[in-house]
C-alpha positions as CSV (number, residue, x, y, z in Angstrom):
1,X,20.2,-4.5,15.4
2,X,20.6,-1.8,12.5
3,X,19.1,-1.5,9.1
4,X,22.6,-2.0,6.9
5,X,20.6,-1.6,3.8
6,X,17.3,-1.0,2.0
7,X,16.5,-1.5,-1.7
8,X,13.1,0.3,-3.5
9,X,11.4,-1.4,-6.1
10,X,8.5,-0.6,-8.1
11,X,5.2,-2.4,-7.1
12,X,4.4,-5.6,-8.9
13,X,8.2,-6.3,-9.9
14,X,8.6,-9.6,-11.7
15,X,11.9,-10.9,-9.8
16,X,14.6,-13.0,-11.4
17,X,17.4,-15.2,-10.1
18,X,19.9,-12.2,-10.9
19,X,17.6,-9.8,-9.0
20,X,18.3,-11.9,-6.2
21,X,22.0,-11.7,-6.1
22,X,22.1,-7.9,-6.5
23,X,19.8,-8.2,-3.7
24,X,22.4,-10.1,-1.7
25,X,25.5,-8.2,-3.2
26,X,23.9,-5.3,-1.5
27,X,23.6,-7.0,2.0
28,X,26.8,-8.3,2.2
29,X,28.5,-5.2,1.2
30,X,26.4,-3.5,3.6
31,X,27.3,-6.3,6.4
32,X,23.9,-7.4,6.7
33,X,23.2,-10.7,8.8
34,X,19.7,-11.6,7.4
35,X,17.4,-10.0,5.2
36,X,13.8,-9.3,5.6
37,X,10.5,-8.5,3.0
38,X,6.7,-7.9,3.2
39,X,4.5,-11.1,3.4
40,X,3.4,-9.5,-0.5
41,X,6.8,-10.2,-1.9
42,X,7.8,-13.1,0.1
43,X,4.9,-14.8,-2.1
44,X,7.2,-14.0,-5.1
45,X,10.4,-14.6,-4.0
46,X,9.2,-18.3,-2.4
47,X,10.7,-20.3,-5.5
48,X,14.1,-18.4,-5.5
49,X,17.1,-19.3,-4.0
50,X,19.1,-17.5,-1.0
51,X,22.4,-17.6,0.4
52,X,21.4,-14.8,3.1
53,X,18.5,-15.7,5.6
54,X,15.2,-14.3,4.4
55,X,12.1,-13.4,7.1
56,X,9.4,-12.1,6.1
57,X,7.3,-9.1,8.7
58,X,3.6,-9.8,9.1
59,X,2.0,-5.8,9.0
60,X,-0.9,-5.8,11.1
61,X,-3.5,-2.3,11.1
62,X,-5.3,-1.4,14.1
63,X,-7.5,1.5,14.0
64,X,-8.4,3.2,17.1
65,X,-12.1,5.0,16.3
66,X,-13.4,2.1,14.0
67,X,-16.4,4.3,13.6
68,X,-14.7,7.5,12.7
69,X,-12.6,5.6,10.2
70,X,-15.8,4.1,8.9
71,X,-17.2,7.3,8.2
72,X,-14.1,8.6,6.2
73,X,-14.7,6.1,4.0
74,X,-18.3,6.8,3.4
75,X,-17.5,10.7,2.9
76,X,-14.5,10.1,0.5
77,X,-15.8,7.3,-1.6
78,X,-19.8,7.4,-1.3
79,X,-21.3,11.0,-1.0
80,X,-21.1,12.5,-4.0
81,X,-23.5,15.2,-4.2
82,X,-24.6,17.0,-7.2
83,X,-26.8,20.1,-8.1
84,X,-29.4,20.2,-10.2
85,X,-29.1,23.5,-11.8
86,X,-32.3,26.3,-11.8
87,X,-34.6,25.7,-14.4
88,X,-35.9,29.4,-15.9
89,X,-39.5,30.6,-14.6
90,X,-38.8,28.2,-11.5
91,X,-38.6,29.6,-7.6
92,X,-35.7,29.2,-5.6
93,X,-38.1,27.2,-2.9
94,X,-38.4,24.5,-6.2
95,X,-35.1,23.9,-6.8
96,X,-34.0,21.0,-4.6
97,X,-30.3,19.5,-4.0
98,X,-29.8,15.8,-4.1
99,X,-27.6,14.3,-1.8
């Protein structure tokens, strides 16, 4: 099996009927057999029309270090630390950092 063609479109394209036979102009100038999509798009292609086979790939993610992944999360999205800036006549041993 080889990959005769591949089309980009942007994210959250509103298909039409004419959409669909560039689509399958494309493949059978290219000599593809069958056609596939994401399960995303196959939800807005399901009321159209093909003369081409259609299959749609199920994308499955696995992580391996669960934890590890867990905790780039937390880093990127939750700690946000901030300063509070030295106040004049204070010490350095009063100024305190919240994390």
């Amino acid at each position: 099996m080889r990959v005769a063609s591949s089309l980009d479109l942007p994210d959250h394209h509103i298909y039409r009927q004419e959409d669909i036979a560039h689509i399958e102009g494309l493949a059978r100038r290219n000599g593809a057999k069958a056609m596939i999509t994401t399960a995303k798009d196959a939800v807005k292609l399901s009321n159209f029309k093909f003369e081409i086979p259609l299959y749609v790939v199920e994308i499955e993610m696995t992580l391996d270090d669960e934890a590890a992944f867990a905790e780039m999360l937390l880093v990127l999205f939750c700690w946000r630390p901030f300063f509070i800036a030295p106040v004049k006549g204070l010490h350095d041993e009063d100024v305190h950092q919240n994390t």
